[in-house]
C-alpha angles and dihedrals in degrees: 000000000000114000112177103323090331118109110200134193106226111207107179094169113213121288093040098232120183119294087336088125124089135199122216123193123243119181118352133163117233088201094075134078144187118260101175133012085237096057115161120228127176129192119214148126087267097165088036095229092128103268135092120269127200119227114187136156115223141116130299094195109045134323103290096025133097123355118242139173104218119202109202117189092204088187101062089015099237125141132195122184135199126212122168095222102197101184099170091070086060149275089307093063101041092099099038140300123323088230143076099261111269092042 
């Protein structure tokens, strides 16, 4: 399971009995953060060399703050971001939009 930059293992044992599953982390960044509960990740071969990419909108400055699309190559663990810093709208808008992108 891949929530944000986060790749998780699922074990829900036979039966599936209330909250007797677990989840273990993976493989996480530690250079990404949420910017909204509703953040959006996608899973795909973005850069087409056979393995699976992250693409996650987030934050690159605390948990609330700027919005950013995050592009992770899993495979050679790189990432590269995108913001759209406006600062002539004002100091909220020096490190990115306000909004989730698309808004």
């Amino acid at each position: 399971m891949v929530i944000g930059l986060n790749i998780y293992q699922v074990n829900i044992p036979a039966g599936r009995v209330a909250d007797t599953g677990s989840l273990t982390l993976l493989q996480g960044r530690n250079d990404y953060f949420i910017r909204y509960e509703y953040n959006a990740t996608s899973v795909a071969d973005y850069n087409l060399d056979g393995f699976l990419d992250v693409l996650a909108s987030g934050s690159t400055i605390a948990d609330g703050k700027n919005t950013t699309v995050f592009y992770w190559d899993v495979k050679n663990n790189t990432v590269k971001t995108y913001s759209d810093p406006q600062p002539g709208m004002g100091a909220a808008y020096t490190n990115g939009w306000q909004m989730e992108p698309g808004a």
